[in-house]
C-alpha positions as CSV (number, residue, x, y, z in Angstrom):
1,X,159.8,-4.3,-22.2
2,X,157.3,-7.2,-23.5
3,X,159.7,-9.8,-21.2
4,X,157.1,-10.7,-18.1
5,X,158.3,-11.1,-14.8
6,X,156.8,-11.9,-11.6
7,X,157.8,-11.2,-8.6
8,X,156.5,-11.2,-4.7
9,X,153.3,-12.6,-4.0
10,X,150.1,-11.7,-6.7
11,X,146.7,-13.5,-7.0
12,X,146.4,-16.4,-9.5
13,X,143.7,-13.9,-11.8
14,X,143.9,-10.2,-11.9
15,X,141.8,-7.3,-10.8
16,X,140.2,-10.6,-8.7
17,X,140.0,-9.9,-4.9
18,X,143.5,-10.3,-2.9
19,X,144.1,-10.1,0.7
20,X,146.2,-10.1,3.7
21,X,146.1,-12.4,6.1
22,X,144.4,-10.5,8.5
23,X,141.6,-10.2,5.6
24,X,142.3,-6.7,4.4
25,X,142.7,-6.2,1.1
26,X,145.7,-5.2,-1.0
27,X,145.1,-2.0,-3.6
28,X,145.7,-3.2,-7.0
29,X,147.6,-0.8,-9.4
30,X,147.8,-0.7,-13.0
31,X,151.3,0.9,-14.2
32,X,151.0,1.2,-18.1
33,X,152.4,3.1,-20.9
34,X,150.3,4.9,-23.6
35,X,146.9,4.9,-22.1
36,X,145.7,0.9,-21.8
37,X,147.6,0.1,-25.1
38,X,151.0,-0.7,-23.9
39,X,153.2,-2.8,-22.0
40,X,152.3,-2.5,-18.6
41,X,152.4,-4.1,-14.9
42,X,149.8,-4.9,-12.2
43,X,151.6,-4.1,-8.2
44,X,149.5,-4.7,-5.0
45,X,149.6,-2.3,-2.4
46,X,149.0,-2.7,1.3
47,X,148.4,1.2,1.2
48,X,146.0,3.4,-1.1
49,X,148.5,4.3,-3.4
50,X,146.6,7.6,-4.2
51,X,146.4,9.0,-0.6
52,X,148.3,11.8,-0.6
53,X,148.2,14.5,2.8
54,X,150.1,17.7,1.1
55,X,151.9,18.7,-1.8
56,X,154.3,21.4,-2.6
57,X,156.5,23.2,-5.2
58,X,159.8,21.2,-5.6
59,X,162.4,24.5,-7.3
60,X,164.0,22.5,-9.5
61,X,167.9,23.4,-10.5
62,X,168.8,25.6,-13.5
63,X,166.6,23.3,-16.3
64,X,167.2,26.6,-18.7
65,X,169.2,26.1,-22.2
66,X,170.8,28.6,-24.7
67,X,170.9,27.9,-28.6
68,X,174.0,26.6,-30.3
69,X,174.1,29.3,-32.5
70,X,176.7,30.3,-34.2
71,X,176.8,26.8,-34.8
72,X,179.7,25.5,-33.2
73,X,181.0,22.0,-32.5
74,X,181.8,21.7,-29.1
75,X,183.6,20.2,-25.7
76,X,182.5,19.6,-22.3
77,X,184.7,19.0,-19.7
78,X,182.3,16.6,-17.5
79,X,184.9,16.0,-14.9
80,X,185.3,19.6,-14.4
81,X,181.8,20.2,-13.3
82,X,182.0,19.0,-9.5
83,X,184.7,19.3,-6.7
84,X,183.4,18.1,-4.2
85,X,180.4,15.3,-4.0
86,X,180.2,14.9,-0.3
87,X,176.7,16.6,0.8
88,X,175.3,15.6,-3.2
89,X,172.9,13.2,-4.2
90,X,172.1,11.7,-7.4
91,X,168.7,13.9,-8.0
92,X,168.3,17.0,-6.7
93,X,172.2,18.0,-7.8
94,X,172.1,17.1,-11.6
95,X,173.9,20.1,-13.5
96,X,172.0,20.1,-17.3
97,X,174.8,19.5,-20.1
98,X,172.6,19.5,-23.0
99,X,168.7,19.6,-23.7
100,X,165.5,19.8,-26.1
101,X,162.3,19.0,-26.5
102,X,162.2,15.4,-26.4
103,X,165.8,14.3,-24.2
104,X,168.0,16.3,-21.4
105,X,171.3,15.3,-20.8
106,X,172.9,16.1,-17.4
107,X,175.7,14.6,-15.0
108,X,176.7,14.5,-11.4
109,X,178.5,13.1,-9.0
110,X,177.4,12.1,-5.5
111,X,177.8,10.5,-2.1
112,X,174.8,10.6,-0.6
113,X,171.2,9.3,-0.5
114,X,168.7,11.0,-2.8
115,X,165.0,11.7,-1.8
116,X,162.3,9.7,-2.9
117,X,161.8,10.6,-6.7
118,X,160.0,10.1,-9.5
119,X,159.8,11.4,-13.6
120,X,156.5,12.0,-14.4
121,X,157.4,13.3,-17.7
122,X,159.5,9.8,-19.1
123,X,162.1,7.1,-19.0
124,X,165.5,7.8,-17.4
125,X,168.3,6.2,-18.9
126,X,171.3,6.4,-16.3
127,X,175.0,5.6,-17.3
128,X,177.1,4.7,-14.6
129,X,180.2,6.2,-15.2
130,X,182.3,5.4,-11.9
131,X,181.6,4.0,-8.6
132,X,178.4,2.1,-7.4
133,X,175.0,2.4,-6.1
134,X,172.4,0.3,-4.7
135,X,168.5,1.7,-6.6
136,X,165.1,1.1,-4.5
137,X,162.6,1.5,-6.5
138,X,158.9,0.3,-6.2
139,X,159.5,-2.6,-7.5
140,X,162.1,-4.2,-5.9
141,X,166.0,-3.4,-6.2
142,X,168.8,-2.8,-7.9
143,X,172.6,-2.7,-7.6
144,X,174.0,-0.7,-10.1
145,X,177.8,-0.8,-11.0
146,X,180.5,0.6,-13.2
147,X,179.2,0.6,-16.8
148,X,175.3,-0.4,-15.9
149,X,172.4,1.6,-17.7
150,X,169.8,2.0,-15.2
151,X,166.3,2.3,-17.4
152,X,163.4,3.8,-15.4
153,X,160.3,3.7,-16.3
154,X,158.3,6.7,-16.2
155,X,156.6,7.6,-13.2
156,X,158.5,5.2,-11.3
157,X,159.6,5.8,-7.4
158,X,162.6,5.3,-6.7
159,X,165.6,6.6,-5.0
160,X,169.6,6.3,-5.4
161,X,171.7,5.4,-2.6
162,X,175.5,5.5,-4.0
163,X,178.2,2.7,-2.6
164,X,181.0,3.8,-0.5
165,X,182.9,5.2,-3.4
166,X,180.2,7.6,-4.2
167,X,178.8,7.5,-8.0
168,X,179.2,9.4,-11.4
169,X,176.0,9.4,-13.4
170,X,175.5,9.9,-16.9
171,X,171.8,11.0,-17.0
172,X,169.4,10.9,-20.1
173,X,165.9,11.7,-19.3
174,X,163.5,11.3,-21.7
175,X,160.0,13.0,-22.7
176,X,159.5,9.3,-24.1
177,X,159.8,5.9,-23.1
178,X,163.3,4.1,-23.9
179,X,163.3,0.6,-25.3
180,X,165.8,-1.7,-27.1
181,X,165.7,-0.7,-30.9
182,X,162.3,-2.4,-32.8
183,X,164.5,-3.9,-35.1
184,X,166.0,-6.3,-32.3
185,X,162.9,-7.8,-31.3
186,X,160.7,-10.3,-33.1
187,X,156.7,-9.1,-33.9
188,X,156.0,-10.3,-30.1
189,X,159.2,-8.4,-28.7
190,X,161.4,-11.4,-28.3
191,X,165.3,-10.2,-29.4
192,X,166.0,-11.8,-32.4
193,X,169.0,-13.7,-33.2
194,X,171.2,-10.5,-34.2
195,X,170.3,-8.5,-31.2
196,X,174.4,-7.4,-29.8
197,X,172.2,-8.5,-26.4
198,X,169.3,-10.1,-25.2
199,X,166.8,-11.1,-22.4
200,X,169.9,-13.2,-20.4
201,X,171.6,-9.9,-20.1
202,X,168.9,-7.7,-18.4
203,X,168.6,-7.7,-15.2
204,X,165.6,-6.5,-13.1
205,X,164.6,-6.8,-9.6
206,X,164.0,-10.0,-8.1
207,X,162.2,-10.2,-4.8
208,X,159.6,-7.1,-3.2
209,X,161.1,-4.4,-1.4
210,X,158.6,-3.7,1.7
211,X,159.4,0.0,4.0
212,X,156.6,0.4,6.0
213,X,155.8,4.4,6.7
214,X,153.6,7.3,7.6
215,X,154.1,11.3,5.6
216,X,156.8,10.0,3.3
217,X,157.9,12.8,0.9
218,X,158.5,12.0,-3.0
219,X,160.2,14.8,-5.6
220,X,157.8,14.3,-8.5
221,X,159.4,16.2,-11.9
222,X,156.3,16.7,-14.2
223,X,155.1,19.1,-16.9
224,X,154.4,22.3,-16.3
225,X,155.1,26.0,-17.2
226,X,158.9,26.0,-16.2
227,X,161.8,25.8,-18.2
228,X,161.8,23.2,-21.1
229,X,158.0,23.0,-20.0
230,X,159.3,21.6,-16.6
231,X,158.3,22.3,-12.6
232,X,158.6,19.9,-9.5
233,X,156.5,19.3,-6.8
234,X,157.5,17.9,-3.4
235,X,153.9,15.3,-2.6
236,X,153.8,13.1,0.4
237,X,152.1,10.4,0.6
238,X,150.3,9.2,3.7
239,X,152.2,5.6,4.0
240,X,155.2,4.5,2.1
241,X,155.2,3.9,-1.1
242,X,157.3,1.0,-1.0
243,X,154.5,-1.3,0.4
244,X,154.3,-3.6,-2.9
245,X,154.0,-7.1,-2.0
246,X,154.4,-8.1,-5.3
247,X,153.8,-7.1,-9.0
248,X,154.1,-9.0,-12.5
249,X,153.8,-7.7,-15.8
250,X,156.4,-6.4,-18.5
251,X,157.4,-2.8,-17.3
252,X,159.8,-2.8,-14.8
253,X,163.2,-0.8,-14.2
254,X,166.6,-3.0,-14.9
255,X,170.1,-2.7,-15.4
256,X,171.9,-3.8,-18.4
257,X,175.9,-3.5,-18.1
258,X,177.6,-2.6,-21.2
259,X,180.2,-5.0,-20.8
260,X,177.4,-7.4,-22.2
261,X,177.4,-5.8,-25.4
262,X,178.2,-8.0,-28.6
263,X,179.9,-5.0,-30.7
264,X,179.2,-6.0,-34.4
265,X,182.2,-5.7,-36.6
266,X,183.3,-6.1,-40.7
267,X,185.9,-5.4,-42.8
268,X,185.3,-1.8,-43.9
269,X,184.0,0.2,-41.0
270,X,180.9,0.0,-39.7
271,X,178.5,2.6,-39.4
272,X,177.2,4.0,-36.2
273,X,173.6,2.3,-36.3
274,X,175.6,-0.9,-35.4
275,X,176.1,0.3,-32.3
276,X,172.5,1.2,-31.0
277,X,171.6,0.2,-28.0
278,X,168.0,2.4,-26.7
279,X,165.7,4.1,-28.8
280,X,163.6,7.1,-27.3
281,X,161.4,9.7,-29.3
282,X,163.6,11.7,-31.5
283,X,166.9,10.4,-30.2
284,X,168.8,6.8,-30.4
285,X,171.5,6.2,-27.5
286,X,174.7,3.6,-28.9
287,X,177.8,2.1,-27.5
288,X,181.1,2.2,-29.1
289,X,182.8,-0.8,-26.8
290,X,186.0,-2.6,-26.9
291,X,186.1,-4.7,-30.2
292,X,188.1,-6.1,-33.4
293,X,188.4,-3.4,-36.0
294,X,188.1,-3.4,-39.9
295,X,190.1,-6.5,-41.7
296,X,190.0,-5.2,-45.0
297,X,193.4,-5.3,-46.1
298,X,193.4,-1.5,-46.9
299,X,191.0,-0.7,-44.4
300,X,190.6,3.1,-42.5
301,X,189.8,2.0,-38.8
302,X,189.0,5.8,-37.9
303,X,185.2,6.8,-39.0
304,X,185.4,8.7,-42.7
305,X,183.9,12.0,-42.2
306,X,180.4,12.2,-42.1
307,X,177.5,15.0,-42.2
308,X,174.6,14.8,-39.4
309,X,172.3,16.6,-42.1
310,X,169.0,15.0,-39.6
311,X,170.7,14.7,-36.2
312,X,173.1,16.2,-33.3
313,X,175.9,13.8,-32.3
314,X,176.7,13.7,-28.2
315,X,179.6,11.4,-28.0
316,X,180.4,10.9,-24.2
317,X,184.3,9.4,-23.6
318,X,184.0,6.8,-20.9
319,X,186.6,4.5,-20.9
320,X,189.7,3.5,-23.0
321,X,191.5,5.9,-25.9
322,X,188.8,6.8,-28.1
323,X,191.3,7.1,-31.5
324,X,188.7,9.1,-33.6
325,X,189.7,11.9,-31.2
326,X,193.4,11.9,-30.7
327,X,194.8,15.4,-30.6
328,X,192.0,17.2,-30.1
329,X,192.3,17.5,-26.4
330,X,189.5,14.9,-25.3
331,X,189.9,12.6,-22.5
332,X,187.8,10.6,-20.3
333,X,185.0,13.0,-19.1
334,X,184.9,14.9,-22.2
335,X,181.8,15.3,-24.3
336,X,182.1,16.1,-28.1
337,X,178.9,17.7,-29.4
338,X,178.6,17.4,-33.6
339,X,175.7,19.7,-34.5
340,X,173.7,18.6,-37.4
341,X,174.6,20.6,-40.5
342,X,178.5,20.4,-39.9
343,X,180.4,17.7,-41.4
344,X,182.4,16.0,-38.8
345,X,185.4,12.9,-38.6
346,X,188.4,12.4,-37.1
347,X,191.4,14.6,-36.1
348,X,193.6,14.5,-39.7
349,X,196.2,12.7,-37.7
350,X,194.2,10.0,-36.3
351,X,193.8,8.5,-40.1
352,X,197.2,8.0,-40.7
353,X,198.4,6.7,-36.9
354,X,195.1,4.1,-37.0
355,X,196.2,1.7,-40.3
356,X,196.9,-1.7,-39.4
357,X,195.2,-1.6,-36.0
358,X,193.5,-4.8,-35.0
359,X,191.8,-3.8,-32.0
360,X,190.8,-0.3,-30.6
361,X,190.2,-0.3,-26.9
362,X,187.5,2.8,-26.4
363,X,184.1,2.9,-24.4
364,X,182.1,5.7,-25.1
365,X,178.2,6.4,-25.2
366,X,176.4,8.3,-28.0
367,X,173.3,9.7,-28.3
368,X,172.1,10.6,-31.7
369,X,168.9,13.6,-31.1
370,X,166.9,14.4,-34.5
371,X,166.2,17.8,-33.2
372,X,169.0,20.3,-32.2
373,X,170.8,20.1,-28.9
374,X,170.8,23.6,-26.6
375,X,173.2,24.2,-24.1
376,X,172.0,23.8,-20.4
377,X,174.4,25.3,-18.1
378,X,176.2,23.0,-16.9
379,X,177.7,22.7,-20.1
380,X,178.2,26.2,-21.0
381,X,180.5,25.9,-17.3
382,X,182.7,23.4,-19.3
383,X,182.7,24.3,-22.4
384,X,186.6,24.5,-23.5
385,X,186.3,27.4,-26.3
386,X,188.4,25.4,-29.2
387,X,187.9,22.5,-29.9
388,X,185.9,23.5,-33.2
389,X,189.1,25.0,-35.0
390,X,191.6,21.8,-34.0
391,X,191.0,20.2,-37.3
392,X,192.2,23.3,-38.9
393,X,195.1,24.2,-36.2
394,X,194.0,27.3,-36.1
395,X,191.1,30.0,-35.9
396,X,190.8,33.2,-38.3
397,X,191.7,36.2,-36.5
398,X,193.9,34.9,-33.6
């Protein structure tokens, strides 16, 4: 994210000698993506950052995933997944819904603190579904609330301390880093003028967050020979590692709340690209807000129906009465899964019952993957068993 920020105390040149005032000097630390070539941020420690006094294996949940073969379109019953959130937390209690090589999908929902944590592997992108929660990170802050994506850097610490409602997260971890799409942002990474959002709606911490500590324990996720190429470690570090003073530089977590979304609309309807928001390796994330639909005199509102011949389509149903979908039987919670190589569109009733609508009031986030989508088992547990024959009404055989 090439838009600096500053924030605590750092010294007027960097890598220059900076000190306390009892003369000790703070440990600099360079946090940077792709080697030295990247955006990156400078954060001064009163602790060694790299003292460590034990580490241990962290057994990570169920990370395993099962082909969708047959091919099948599919959906998840989120909601159905957890019954009771009271003793979970927002890390260690993720249930994988869908995964490959380059983005895992998962969802939970919790009331209490997590551990200290950090993905050592790439950027989180967390969807707050429902409920709030307050996010210390080594940086600074952040309260996140209904409809916020929380983007985490990679190899960020951090932790997740939901409000008094509890939270429900929509988690996208990535074996990338996730940015705003290139095509929003000028050569120097300024958004350009046609950007749905920009720098105004971005918010990231503002003031150091100091915890002073001995033996704190972090959950590191990192690569490894487990599933999906995945283990966990449990390292603890010999004081806290939220003893930053104060950082600057142009990587940094922040929250952007989809509400803040500009949806971009015409009179034939749009196709999904419109509606990116992120970008990661292999995979796209969009928004399908509340908005003005076609005003083409003879215009179809509903999508036409379209064939992923390079991509797997994960529509999650957040908010509102997504029309694409009526009569199939999803509701808020639900995830559709469009495999690439089956043509999908709306239910055949949907057409019809959407001409001459002027507005369609639907919330829902996508993400678009450009290699196949297995299923974790989390969603294999929800997986309702017919949605793929409700455009037909019926299945051969039964």
């Amino acid at each position: 994210m090439t838009f600096y920020r500053q924030v605590g105390q750092v010294p007027p040149k960097r890598h220059t000698q900076f000190r306390n005032p009892d003369g000790a000097l703070y440990y600099e630390e360079l946090m940077g993506e792709e080697g030295f070539s990247s955006d990156s941020s400078l954060l001064y420690h009163a602790g060694v950052p790299s003292a460590i006094v034990d580490s241990q294996i962290w057994e990570l949940p169920d990370l395993a995933t099962v082909p969708n073969h047959p091919l099948t379109p599919r959906h998840l019953k989120l909601h159905s997944l957890f019954t009771d959130s009271s003793e979970l937390n927002v890390v260690e209690h993720r249930r994988l819904v869908l995964g490959n090589g380059d983005v895992r999908i998962s969802y939970v929902v919790a009331e209490q603190a997590s551990p200290y944590y950090r993905n050592a592997i790439g950027d989180e992108c967390v969807y707050v579904e429902k409920g709030s929660a307050t996010v210390e990170t080594v940086f600074g802050v952040l309260t996140a609330v209904e409809g916020d994506y929380v983007v985490i850097p990679r190899a960020t610490t951090h932790r997740w301390l939901p409000g008094p409602d509890g939270v429900h997260a929509y988690c996208i971890e990535a074996n990338s880093h996730i940015a705003p799409p290139k095509r929003y942002l000028s050569r120097y990474g300024q958004f350009l003028e046609h950007a749905p959002y920009c720098e105004r709606d971005l918010h990231g911490p503002t003031e150091a967050f100091v915890v002073e500590g001995e033996d704190v324990e972090v959950l590191v996720k990192h690569r490894g020979h487990g599933p999906s190429g995945i283990v966990g470690s449990r390292m603890t570090y010999a004081t806290h590692p939220f003893d930053v003073i104060g950082w600057d530089g142009c990587l940094y977590p922040y929250t952007f709340n989809v509400s803040d979304y500009e949806p971009i609309t015409g009179r034939i309807h749009q196709p999904p690209p419109v509606h990116q928001v992120f970008e990661g390796y292999n995979f796209v994330i969009c928004n399908f807000v509340p908005r003005k639909v076609d005003y083409h005199p003879l215009s179809v509102p509903v999508p036409y129906y379209h064939s992923n011949v390079d991509s797997d389509e994960v529509m999650f149903y957040c908010g509102g009465d997504y029309e694409a979908r009526k009569g199939s039987g999803i509701g808020l919670g639900s995830i559709s899964l469009h495999p690439g190589g089956y043509a999908h569109g709306p239910q055949p009733s949907a057409i019809e019952a959407s001409l001459g609508a002027e507005r369609f009031e639907e919330l829902a986030v996508m993400v678009d993957t450009f290699r196949p989508l297995e299923l974790g088992e989390g969603g294999s547990a929800v997986d309702d068993g017919v949605y793929a024959w409700t455009w037909a009404g019926r299945r051969l055989g039964s």
